[in-house]
C-alpha positions as CSV (number, residue, x, y, z in Angstrom):
1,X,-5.4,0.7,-2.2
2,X,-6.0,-0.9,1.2
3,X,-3.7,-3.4,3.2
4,X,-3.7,-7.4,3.2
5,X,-1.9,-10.6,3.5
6,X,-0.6,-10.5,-0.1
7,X,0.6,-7.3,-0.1
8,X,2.8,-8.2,3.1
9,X,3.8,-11.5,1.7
10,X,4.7,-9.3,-1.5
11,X,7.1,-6.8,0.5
12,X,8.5,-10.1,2.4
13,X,9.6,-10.8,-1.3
14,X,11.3,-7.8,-1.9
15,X,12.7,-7.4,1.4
16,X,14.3,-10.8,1.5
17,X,18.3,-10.7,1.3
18,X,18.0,-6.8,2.2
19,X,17.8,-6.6,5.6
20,X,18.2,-8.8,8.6
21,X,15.6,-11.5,9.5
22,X,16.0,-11.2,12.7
23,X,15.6,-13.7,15.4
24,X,12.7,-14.3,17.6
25,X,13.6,-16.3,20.8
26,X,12.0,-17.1,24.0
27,X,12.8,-15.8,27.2
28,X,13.2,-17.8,30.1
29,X,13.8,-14.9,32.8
30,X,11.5,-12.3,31.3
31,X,8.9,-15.4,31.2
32,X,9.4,-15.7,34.9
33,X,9.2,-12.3,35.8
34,X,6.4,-11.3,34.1
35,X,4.2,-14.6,34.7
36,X,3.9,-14.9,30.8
37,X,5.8,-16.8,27.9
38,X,7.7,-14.6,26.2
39,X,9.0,-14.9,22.9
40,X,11.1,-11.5,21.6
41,X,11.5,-10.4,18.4
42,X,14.9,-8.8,18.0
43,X,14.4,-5.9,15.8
44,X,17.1,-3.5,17.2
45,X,19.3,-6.0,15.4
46,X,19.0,-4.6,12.0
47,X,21.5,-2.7,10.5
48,X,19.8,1.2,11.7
49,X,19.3,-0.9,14.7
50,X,15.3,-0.7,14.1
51,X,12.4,-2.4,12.2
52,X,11.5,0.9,10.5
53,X,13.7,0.3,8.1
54,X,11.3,-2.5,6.4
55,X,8.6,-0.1,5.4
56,X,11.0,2.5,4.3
57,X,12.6,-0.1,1.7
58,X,9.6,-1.5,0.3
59,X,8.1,2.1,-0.1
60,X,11.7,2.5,-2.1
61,X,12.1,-0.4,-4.2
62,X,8.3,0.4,-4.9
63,X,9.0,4.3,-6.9
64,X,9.0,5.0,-10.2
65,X,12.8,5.7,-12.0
66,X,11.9,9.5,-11.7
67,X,10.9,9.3,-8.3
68,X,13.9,7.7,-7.2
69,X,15.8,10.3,-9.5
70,X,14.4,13.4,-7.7
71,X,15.0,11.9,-4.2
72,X,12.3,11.4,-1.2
73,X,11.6,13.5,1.8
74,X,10.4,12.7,5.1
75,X,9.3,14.1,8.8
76,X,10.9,11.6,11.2
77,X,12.1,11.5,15.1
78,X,14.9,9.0,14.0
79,X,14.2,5.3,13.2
80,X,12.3,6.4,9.4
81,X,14.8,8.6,9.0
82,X,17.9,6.4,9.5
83,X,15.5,3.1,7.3
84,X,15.0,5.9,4.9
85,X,18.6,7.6,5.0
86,X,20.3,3.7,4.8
87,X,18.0,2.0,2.3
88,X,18.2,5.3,0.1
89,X,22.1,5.2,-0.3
90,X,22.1,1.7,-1.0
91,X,19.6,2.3,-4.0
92,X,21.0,6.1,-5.1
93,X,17.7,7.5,-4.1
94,X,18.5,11.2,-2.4
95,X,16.7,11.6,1.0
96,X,15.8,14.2,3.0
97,X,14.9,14.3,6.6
98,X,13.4,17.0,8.4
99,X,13.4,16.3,12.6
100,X,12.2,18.0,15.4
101,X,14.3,19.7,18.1
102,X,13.8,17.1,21.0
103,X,15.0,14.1,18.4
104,X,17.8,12.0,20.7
105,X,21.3,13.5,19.2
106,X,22.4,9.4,18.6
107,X,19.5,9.8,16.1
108,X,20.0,12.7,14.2
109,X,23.9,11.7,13.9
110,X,23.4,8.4,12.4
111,X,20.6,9.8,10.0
112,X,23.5,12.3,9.1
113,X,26.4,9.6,9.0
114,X,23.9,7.1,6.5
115,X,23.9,10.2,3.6
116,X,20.6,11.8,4.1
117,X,20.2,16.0,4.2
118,X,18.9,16.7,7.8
119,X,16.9,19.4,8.6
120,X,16.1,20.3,11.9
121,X,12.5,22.6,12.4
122,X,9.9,22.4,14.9
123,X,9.2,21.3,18.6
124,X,7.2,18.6,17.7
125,X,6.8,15.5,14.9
126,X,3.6,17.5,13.9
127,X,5.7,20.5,13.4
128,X,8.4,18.8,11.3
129,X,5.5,16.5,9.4
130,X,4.4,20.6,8.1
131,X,7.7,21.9,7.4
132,X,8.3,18.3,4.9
133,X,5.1,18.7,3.4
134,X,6.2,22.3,2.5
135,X,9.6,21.5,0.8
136,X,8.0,18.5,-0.6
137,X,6.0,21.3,-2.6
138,X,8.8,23.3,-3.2
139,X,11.5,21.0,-4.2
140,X,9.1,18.7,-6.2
141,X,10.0,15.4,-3.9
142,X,8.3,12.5,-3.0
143,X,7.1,12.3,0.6
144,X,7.6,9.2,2.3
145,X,5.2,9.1,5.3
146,X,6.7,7.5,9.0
147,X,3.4,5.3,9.2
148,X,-0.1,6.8,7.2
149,X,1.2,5.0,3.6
150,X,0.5,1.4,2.4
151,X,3.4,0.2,1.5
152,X,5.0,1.4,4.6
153,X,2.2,-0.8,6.5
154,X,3.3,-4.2,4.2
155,X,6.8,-3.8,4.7
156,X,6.3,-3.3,8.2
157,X,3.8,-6.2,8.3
158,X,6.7,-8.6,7.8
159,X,7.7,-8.7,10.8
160,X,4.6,-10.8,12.2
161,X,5.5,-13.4,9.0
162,X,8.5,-14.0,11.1
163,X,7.7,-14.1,14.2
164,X,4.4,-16.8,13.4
165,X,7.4,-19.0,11.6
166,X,9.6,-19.3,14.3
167,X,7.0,-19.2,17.1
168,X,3.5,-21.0,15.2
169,X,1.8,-20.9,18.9
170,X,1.7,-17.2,20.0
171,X,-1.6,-16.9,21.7
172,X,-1.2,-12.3,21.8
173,X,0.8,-9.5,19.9
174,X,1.3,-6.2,22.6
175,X,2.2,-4.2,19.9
176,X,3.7,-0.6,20.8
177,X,1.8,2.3,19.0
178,X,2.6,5.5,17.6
179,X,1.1,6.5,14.3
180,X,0.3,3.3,14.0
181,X,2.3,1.5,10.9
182,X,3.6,-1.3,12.9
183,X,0.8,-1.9,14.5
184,X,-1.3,-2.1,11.0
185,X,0.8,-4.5,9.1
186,X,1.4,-6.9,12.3
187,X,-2.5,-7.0,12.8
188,X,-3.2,-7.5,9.1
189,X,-0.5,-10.2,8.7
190,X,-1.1,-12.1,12.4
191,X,-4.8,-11.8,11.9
192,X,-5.0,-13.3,8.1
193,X,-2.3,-16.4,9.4
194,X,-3.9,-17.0,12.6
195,X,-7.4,-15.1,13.3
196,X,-7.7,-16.1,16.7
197,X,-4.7,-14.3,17.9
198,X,-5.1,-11.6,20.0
199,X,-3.3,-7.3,18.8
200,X,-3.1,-5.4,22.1
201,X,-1.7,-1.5,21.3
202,X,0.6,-0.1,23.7
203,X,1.1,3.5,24.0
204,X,2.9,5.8,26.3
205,X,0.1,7.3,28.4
206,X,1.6,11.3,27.7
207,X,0.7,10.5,24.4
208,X,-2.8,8.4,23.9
209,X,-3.7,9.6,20.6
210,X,-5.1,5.8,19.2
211,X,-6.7,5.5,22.8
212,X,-8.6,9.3,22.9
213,X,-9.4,8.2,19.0
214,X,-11.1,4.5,19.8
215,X,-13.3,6.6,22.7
216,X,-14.4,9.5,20.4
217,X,-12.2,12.1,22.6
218,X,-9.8,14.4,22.8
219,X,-5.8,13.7,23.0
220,X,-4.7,15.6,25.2
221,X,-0.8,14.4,24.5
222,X,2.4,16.1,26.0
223,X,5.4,16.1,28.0
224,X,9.2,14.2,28.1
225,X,8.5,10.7,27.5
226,X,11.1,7.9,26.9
227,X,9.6,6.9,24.0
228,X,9.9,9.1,21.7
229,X,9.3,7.3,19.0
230,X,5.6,7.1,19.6
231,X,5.5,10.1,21.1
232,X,2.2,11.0,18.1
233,X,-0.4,13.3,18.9
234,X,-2.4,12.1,16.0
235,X,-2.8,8.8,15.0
236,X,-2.8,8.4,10.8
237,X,-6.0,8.3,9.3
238,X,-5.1,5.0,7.1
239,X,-3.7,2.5,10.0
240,X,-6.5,3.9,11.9
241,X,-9.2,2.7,9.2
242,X,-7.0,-0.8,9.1
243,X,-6.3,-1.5,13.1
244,X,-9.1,-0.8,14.1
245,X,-11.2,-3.7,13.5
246,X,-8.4,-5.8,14.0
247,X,-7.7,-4.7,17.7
248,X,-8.6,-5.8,20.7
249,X,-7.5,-3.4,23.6
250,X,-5.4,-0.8,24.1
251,X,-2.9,0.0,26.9
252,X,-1.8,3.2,27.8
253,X,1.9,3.1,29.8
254,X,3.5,5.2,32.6
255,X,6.9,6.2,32.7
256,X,8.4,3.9,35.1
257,X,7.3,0.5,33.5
258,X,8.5,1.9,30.3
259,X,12.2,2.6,31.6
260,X,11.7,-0.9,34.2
261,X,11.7,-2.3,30.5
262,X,14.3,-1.0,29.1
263,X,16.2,-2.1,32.1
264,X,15.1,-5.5,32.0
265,X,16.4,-5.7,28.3
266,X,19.7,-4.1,29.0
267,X,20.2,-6.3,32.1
268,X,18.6,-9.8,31.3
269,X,18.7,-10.2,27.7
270,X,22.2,-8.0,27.5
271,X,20.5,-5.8,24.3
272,X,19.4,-2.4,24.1
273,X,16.0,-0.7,23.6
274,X,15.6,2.5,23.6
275,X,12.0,3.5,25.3
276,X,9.4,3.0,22.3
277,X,11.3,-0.3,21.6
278,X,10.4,-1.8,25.1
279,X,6.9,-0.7,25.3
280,X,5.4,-4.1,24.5
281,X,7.4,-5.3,27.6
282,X,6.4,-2.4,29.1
283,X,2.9,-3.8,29.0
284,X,3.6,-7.4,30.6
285,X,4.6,-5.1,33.6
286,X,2.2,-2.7,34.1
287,X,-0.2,-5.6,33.1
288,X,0.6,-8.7,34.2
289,X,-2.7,-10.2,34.4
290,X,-3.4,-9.5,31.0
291,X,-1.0,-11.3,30.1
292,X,0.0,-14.4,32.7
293,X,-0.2,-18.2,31.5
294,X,0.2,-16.8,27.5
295,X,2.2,-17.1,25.0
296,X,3.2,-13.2,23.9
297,X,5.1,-12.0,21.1
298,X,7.3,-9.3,21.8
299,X,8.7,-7.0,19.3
300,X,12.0,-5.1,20.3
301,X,11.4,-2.9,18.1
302,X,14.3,-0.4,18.3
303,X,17.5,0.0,19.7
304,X,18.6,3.8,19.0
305,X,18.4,5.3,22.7
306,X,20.7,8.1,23.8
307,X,23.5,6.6,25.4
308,X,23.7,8.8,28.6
309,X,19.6,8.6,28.6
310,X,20.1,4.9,28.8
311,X,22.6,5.5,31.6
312,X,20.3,7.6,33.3
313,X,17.3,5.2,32.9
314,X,20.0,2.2,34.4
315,X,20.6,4.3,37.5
316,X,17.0,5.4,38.2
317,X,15.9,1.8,38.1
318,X,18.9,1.3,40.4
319,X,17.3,3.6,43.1
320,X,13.7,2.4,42.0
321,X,15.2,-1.5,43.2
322,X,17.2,0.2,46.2
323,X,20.1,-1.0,45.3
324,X,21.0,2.8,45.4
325,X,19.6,4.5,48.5
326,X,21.2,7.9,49.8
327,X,20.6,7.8,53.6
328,X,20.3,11.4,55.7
329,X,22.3,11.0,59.3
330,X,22.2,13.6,61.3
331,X,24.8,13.2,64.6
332,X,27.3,15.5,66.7
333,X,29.8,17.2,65.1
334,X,32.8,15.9,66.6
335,X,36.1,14.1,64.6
336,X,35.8,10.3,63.7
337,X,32.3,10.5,63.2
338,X,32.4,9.5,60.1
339,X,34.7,7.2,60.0
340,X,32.5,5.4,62.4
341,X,29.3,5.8,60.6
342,X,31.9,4.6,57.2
343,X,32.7,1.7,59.3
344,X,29.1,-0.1,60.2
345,X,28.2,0.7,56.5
346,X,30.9,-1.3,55.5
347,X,30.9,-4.0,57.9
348,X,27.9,-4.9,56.7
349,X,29.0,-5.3,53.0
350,X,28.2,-1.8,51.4
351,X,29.4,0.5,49.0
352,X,29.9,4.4,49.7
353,X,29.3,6.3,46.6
354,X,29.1,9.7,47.7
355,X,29.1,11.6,51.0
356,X,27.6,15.3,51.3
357,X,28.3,17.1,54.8
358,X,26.1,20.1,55.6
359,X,26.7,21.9,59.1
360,X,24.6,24.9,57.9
361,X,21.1,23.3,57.8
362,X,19.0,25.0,60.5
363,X,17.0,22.1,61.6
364,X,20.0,20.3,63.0
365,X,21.4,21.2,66.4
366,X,24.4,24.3,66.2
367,X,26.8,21.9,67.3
368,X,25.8,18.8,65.1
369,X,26.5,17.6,61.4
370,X,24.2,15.9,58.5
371,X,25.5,13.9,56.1
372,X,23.6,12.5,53.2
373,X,25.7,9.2,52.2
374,X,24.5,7.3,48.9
375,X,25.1,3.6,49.4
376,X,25.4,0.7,47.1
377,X,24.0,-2.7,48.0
378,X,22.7,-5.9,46.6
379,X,18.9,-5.8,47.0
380,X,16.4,-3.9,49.0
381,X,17.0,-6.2,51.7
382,X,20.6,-5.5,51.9
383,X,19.5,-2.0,52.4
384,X,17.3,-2.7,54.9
385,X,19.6,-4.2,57.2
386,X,22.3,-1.5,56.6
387,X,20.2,0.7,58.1
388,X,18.9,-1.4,60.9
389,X,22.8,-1.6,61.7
390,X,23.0,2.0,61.9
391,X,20.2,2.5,64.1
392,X,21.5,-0.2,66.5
393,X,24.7,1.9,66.6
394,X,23.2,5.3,67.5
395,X,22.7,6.9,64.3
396,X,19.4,6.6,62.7
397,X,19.2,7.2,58.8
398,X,16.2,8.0,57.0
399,X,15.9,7.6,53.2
400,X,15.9,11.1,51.2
């Protein structure tokens, strides 16, 4: 078998009426912040509130009767799992998921909640792919691979039909990568409709497994990223053979841009990503002259993020814009002096969050006081002159 236009036209015609075509809209604010056009394609707007759910179906409607009647099994970190766990239900196909440990909680629950058996095994995606493969053997199911499958790449392949409908002009496709399904079927379909369009990968730089691939090196992938959901250590051996000749660059992605993305989303276009699913953002970022003057597709690709994760994320890029700061003071100890400091910070239009008072720290005087007060203010600027107010006033803050 091998991937091509047909084949993803073919899945679009199965797919059709099943799940959501999803809009794909331009951004006026993202556009001006990151010096590009940008049009987004709202994935995290399907029903398991992620595109994975495409390939999963196609690969469904596409098994034989006994297939379907001895059910399907799968190594996922959420957004297969839930496509597969949904779509399977619908069609009375029993599913089995096996996740790793660090799989988001809001992931394995919904998997759980749409019908599928979870199992939980392993540290890693690696480690769950093993344990699958096993009680594939065992139990005599089908396995139903996250990305390195065919008909996973057609369904997810789709996606680019749509967006090149509603958007004809896109000039380049940051595309986030994992395994590499997504980025396989968007390729394939964007480069048959429209050859001179330009696939740039995007992966989270703990995890460069299509990057250390394309240079003939070693991944050396690890550590607590946001994006989970391409957090690969090896990228499949079939999208590899099929991206490859289709791509033109990949970028690898720090942590910060990743959750400035989600932010953005959250904050300017009011939905939610969770950290894989803003990594083509992500890109315009960390990249912006890659991208300025073009026309870029975005796809939001999922929407499944941990809710206090995402609150965590919020508040971070709170501090990151200083619209957070906690300011150290250090001043005699003596009553109403904090009342005083209280009063030039709110004069000046400020909100106290939080006040810590430490007489015990041995680098202040015996008979002085530190306080470490976290403000809230509009802008860095704001900031700024709040503590420019406090110095006039005899009590010099620095940041901590």
């Amino acid at each position: 078998m091998t991937l091509d236009l047909a084949a993803i036209q073919a899945a679009a015609g199965r797919l059709k009426g099943q799940i959501e075509r999803t809009p794909c809209r331009h951004s006026k604010t993202l556009s001006k912040i990151t010096g590009a056009e940008v049009w987004v394609k709202f994935e995290n707007l399907q029903f398991t509130a992620a595109y994975k759910e495409r390939g999963a179906l196609n690969k469904l409607m596409l098994l034989s009767e006994a297939e379907k009647s001895k059910g399907v099994i799968a190594a996922s970190a959420g957004n297969h799992a839930q496509g597969l766990a949904y779509h399977g239900a619908r069609l009375g196909v029993p599913v089995t998921i096996v996740m790793p440990k660090t799989t988001p909680f809001v992931k394995v629950q919904h998997t759980r909640d749409f019908g599928a058996t979870v199992v939980i095994e392993g540290e890693t995606y690696d480690d769950a792919n093993a344990h699958a493969r096993k009680l594939r053997d065992e139990q005599g199911l089908t396995f139903v691979h996250p990305f390195d499958d065919y008909d996973i790449m057609a369904g997810q392949g789709t996606i680019a039909l749509e967006m090149l409908e509603d958007a004809p002009d896109l000039e380049i496709l940051p595309v986030p990568i994992g395994g590499g399904g997504l980025i396989s079927g968007v390729a394939t379909a964007a480069k048959a409709l429209k050859p001179d369009i330009r696939i740039v990968g995007c992966e989270p730089a703990m995890y460069p497994s299509f990057t250390a691939r394309m240079r003939g090196v070693a991944a050396h992938c690890g550590g607590q990223t946001i994006a989970e959901g391409v957090a690969v250590k090896q990228v499949g051996d079939l999208t590899y053979g099929v991206v490859r000749p289709l791509i033109d660059d990949v970028l690898l992605l720090e942590e910060p841009h990743l959750e400035q993305a989600v932010s953005l989303y959250c904050n300017v276009e009011k939905t939610i990503a969770e950290g894989a699913g803003a990594a083509s953002l992500a890109a315009l970022l960390a990249y912006p002259e890659r991208f300025r003057g073009k026309k870029c597709g975005l796809i939001l690709c999922g929407g499944n993020i941990d809710t206090r994760l995402l609150a965590s994320v919020l508040t971070r890029e709170l501090v990151r814009a200083q619209r957070l700061a906690s300011l150290r003071i250090i001043g005699d100890d003596r009553p109403g002096l904090l009342s005083t400091v209280a009063s030039v910070i709110g004069t000046m239009g400020a909100n106290i969050i939080e006040v810590n008072h430490n007489r015990l720290a041995l680098d202040v005087p015996a008979k002085g006081a530190e306080f470490d007060i976290t403000i809230e203010t509009r802008d860095a600027q704001h900031t700024q002159d709040v503590m420019q107010a406090l110095r006039e006033s005899g009590y010099p803050p620095r940041v901590v």
